[in-house]
N, C-alpha and C positions, 0 to 999 in steps of 0.2 A: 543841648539836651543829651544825657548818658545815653549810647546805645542801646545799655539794657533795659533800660525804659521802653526806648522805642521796638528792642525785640519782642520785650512783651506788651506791647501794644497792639501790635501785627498778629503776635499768635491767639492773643483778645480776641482779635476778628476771625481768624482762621475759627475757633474755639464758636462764634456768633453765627458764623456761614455755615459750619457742620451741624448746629443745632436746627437753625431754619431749614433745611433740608429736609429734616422728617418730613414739617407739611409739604412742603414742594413735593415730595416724592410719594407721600402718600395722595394729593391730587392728580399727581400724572400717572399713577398704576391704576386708578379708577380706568384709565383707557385706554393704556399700553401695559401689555404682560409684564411682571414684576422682572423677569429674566433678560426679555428683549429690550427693556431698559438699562438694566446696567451693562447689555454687550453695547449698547450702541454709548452708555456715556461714558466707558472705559476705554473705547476703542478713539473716540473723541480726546479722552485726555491722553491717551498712548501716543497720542501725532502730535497733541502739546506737545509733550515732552521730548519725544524723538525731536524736533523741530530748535526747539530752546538745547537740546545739546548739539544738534546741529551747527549753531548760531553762537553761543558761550561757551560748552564744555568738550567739544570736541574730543578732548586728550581723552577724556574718560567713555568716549566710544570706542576708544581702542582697546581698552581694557575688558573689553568682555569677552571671556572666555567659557571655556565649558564650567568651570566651577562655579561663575558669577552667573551663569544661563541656572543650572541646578539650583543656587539657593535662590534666585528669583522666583523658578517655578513652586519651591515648597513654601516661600512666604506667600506669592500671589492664590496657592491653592485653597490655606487659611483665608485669603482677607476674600475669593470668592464664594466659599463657602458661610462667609461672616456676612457678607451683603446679601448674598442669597434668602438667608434666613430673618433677616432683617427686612429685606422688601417685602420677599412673600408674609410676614407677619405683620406690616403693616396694612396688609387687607383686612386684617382680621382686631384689630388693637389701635389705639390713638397713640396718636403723634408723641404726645409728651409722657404714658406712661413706655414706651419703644424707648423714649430717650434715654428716661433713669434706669431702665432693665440694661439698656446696651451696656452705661457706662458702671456697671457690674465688671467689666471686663477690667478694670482696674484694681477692681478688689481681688477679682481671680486670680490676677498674674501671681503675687505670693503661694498661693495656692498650688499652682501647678510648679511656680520653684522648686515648693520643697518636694512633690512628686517626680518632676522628671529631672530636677537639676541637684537635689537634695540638698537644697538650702535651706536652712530652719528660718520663718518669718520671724521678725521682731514683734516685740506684743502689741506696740500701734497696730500692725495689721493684722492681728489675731484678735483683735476688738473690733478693729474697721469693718472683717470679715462678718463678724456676728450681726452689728451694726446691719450692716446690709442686707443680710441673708432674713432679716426681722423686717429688715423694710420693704423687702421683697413679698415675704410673706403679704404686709399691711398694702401695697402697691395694689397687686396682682389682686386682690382679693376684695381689696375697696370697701365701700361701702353696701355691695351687693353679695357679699359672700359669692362670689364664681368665679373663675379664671376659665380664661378662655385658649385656643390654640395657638394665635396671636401672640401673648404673652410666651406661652412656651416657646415659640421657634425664634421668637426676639432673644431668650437666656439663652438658647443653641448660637444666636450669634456672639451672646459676652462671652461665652467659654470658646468660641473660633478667632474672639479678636484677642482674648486673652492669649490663646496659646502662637498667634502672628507676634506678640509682642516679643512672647517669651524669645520665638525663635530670629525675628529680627535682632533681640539682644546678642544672640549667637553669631549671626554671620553679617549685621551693619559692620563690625569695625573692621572686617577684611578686605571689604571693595569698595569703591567710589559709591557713594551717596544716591546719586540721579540715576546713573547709570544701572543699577541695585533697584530702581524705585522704578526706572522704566521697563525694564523685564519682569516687577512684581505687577503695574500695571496693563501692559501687556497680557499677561496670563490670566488676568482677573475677565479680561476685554473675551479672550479667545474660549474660557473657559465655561463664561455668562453664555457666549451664542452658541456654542455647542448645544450646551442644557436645553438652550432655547429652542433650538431646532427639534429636539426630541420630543418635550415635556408640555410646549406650549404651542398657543394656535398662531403665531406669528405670522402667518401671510394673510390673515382676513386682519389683522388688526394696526400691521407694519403696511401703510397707507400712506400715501400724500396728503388727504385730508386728515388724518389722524397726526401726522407727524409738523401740519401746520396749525395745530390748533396753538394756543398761546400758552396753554394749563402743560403742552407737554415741552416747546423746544425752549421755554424759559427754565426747564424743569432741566433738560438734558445740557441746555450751556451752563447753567448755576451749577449743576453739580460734579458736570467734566471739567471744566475751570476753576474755577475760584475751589470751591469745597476737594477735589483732588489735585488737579496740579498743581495749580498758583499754593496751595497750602502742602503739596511736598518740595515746593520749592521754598515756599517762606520757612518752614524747621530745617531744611535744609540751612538755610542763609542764620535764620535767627538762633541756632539754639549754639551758636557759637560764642554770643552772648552772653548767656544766660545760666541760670542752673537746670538740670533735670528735673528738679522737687520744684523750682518755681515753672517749668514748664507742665508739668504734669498737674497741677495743683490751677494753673490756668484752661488746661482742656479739661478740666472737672466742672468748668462753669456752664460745658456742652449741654448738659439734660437739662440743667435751669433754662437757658435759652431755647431750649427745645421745646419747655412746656410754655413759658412766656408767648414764643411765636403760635404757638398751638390754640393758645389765649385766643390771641390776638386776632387771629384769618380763619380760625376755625369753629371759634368759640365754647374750645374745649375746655372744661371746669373739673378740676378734680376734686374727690369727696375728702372730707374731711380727715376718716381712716386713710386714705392715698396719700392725702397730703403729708401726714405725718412719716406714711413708708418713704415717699421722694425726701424728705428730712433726716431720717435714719441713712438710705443710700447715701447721702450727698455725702453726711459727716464720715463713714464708711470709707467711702472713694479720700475723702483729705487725709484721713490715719493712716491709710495705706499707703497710700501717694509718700508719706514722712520717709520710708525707707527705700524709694525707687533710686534715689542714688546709688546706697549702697549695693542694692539686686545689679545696676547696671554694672557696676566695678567689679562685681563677682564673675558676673557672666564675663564680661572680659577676658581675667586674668583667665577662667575656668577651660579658655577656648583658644590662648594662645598661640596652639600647635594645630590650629586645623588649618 
């Protein structure tokens, strides 16, 4: 069997584990603060991974220097500020319309391109954009006519994960990979408990009985394992394979399997107008996805000299 089969087979699953996550996660903030969950499942996949280059990558712990410390903190600041807004809005929002909002963040990246990097989009994704921005509309708004807060701090997440993209396009090709992903995890880990200490009631609710319930430490190892490290180490491994436009076009499969699982353990049902919005995003996120090669070769050559 072609490797790149089997690369994209693997990122299938990575792409199937980040969708079921929504409900895992939104079961386990019903009883652990949305903040002191992701310091404890960050801080859990940070020892993954310090651990796994302990054990394989060694070289590339030597390579961390204050540069590779600096652009770890400015990606991990995006991707905590992207979960952040993404948990706490799943208090308030279902699982599978979280998903199709999240994966907005696809269609932004051209967006903020041409903003901060001033690259003009191609018109796939000046249609994909619209596309989406309609289904968003028809999403958010259902069959009830109302959007709620939920929905809004879920878009604050697509535009924090969009703009982590944009800036890992910047400084992934200068440092090692893991190394690069254990300092953005890290930060995510240190950044979550901070908030937490502050913002949240985390010592009546960070409990032994609480943290032994099944709804949460199945929640906190699925989603420190498999959904963060074992999946920054499989695009690590797999996207060597593969193309960018077929990787990118495979985690687009994320918010279908997001409302799928939502189906399924939650018995979440979307209205007719929703359905149609998750339809508009979906097509949206694939026309955009059409030019991610080229955005990434831009950014590249763009950054050369840093």
């Amino acid at each position: 069997m072609k490797k790149s089969i089997i690369a994209d087979g693997i990122l299938l699953l990575v792409a199937l584990v980040w969708g079921a996550t929504f409900v895992v996660v939104q079961n386990a903030i019903a009883k652990l603060p949305p903040l002191t969950f992701n310091g404890i499942r960050f801080f859990l996949a940070s020892i993954f991974l310090l651990l796994f280059l302990l054990l394989f990558y060694r070289p590339q712990l030597r390579q961390i220097n204050g540069k590779l410390i600096r652009a770890g903190v400015i990606l991990g600041a995006w991707l905590f500020s992207g979960y952040a807004f993404q948990t706490i809005g799943l208090l308030y929002t279902t699982s599978s319309k979280a998903g199709f909002i999240t994966g907005l963040s696809v269609v932004l990246v051209p967006v903020f391109a041409l903003l901060i990097l001033k690259q003009r989009p191609r018109m796939p994704a000046i249609i994909g954009a619209l596309l989406a921005t309609a289904g968003l509309y028809l999403l958010t708004l259902g069959d009830t006519f109302s959007i709620n807060q939920g929905d809004l701090l879920v878009f604050m997440c697509a535009i924090c994960f969009a703009l982590q993209i944009i800036f890992t396009g910047r400084y992934a090709p200068h440092f090692p990979s893991l190394a690069l992903a254990f300092v953005q995890i890290l930060t995510v880990a240190v950044l979550s408990v901070g908030a937490a200490f502050f913002f949240e009631d985390w010592q009546s609710s960070l409990t032994w009985e609480t943290l032994t319930l099944p709804s949460i430490y199945w929640a906190l190892l699925i989603t420190a394992i498999p959904a963060t490290a074992l999946a920054f180490l499989a695009q690590t491994e797999c996207q060597r394979f593969t193309t960018t436009t077929r990787v990118a076009l495979i985690y687009a499969m994320e918010p279908v399997f997001a409302a799928i699982t939502a189906y399924l353990f939650n018995g979440e049902i979307l209205g007719g107008r929703a359905l149609i919005g998750c339809l508009f995003i979906f097509t949206g996120m694939i026309l955009s996805e059409l030019q991610t090669e080229q955005l990434t070769s831009w950014i590249k050559k763009r950054n050369t000299s840093y």
